[in-house]
C-alpha positions, 0 to 999 in steps of 0.5 A: 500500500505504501509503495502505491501511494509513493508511485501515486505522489511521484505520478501526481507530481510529474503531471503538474509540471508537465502542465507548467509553461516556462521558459523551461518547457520543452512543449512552450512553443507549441503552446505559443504556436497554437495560441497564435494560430487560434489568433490569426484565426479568430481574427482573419489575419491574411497575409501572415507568414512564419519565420523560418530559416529554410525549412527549419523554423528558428523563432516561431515570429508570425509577421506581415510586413506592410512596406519594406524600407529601403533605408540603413541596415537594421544591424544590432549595432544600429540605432533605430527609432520606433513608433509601435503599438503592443496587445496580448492576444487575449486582448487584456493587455494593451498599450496603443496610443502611438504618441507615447510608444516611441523609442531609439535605442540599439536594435541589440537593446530592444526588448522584449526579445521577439521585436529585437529578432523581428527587427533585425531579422525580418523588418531589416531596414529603416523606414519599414512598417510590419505587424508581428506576433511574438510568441510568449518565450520570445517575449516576457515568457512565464514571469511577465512584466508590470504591476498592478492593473497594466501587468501582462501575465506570464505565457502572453503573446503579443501582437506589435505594430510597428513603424521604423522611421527612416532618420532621413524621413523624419521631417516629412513624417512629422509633418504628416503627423502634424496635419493630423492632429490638426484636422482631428481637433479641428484646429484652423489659422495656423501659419507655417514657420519654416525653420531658421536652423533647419530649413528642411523642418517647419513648425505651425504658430497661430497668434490668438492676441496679438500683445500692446508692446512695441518690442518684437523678439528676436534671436537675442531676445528674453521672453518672460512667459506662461506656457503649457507644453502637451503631447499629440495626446494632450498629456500636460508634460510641462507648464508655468504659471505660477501666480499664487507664489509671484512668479507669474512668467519664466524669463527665457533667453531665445539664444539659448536655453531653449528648443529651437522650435521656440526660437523661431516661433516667438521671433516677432511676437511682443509683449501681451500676445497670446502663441500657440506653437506645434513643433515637430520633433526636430525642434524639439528634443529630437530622437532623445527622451526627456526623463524625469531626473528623480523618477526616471520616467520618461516625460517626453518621448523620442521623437515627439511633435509638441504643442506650446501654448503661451502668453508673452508677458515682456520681451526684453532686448 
């Protein structure tokens, strides 16, 4: 009887962890690859190939690519610039909004794994646009990633859209960007400002007031101002104006000190007047993030158009 009971607690105990699925499962990429098969299923997903070398299959990545690039080699040592969207299968897990999902960084240092073989592998130049379906041991595997409410669980596939922006288009997809955020706010009477330094980028600026003084700014110029600063998502990143403790504007040099999208959007305007600026990226932090010094969080993403909307207190030449 007891020798029954002992084969009865080894058999027990074999097959709940021939049920685990993780990274040390040898049956996990079957339990991807069907889960992705049920998804392309579900949702009429044409056009999508599996990633194999030949004939043997290395990643088990399902991807679509919807325009090949015809820019830079996406070498591991390359750095790339991103804009994606990202959703488990089951759909629980989602983070869409493409004015936040922006990166640059190495195409060796993308995370989770499965973007980085997908980028290197399969999107192979800048300037491509892809759909991939990274299978669960190629992405967060069985411990997952987050916390609380915005966690992914463990053993999720995910489903990427992803842009690689060619650096040399950068300014024509800014644009188009732009342009789009203009017309789905319905926001109308504003002038384009072609840069002084880059001639290549332009900003839009529409005067709301324009201001008593008799003094335009100019590259040599400080502007004392109150300003919101918002993401294409109209998250407040930034803002000044601060009247219940007296600082009721920011003295800000033009020549230096600010992002160029400033110095040539406020050139002209005097005291009193009331700006709003849509800067595209190249004139404002470019393809570096601005991150919080004490969070580490990032505040302004790689690549990201602006909105600045302002009033000129004084301008002092």
């Amino acid at each position: 009887m007891k020798q029954s009971y002992l084969a009865l607690f080894f058999l027990t105990v074999l097959g709940l962890c021939s049920c685990r699925k993780d990274g040390n499962d040898i049956g996990i990429k079957e339990y991807d690859q069907n889960q992705i098969d049920a998804y392309i299923k579900a949702n009429n997903l044409t056009g999508m190939q599996r990633d194999k070398a030949g004939n043997v299959d290395t990643t088990g990545i399902y991807y679509q690519i919807f325009n090949q690039g015809k820019g830079e080699a996406l070498d591991y040592d390359k750095r790339v610039s991103l804009v994606y969207t990202v959703k488990s299968l089951d759909g629980k897990y989602a983070i869409t909004d493409t004015f936040v999902n922006r990166n640059y960084y190495y195409v060796g240092a993308a995370t989770p794994k499965g973007l980085m073989l997908a980028l290197h592998n399969l999107a192979k130049t800048k300037g491509t646009q892809g759909r991939f379906l990274i299978p669960s041991h190629l992405a967060y595997g069985s411990a997952g990633t987050g916390v609380g409410s915005s966690r992914l669980p463990g053993n999720e596939s995910l489903d990427f859209t992803v842009s690689v922006l060619n650096d040399a288009d950068i300014d024509k997809y800014d644009d188009a960007a732009i342009q789009k955020y203009l017309t789905a706010n319905n926001l109308t009477g504003y002038q384009k400002v072609v840069s002084s330094k880059f001639p290549q980028s332009s900003l839009y600026r529409q005067i709301t007031l324009v201001g008593t003084g008799t003094v335009p700014a100019i590259q040599t110029s400080t502007v004392n101002v109150q300003y919101t600063g918002k993401l294409f998502n109209n998250t407040i990143f930034d803002e000044f104006n601060d009247q219940e403790t007296g600082n009721v504007g920011k003295p800000l040099g033009l020549e230096n000190g600010v992002i160029q999208g400033w110095k040539d959007g406020l050139i002209g305007v005097v005291a009193g007047s009331k700006v709003s600026l849509i800067i595209p990226s190249r004139l404002a932090y470019g393809f570096s993030a601005n991150v919080n010094p004490t969070t580490g969080a990032t505040v302004i993403p790689a690549t990201s158009c602006l909105r600045f909307d302002m009033n000129v207190l004084t301008v002092t030449n």
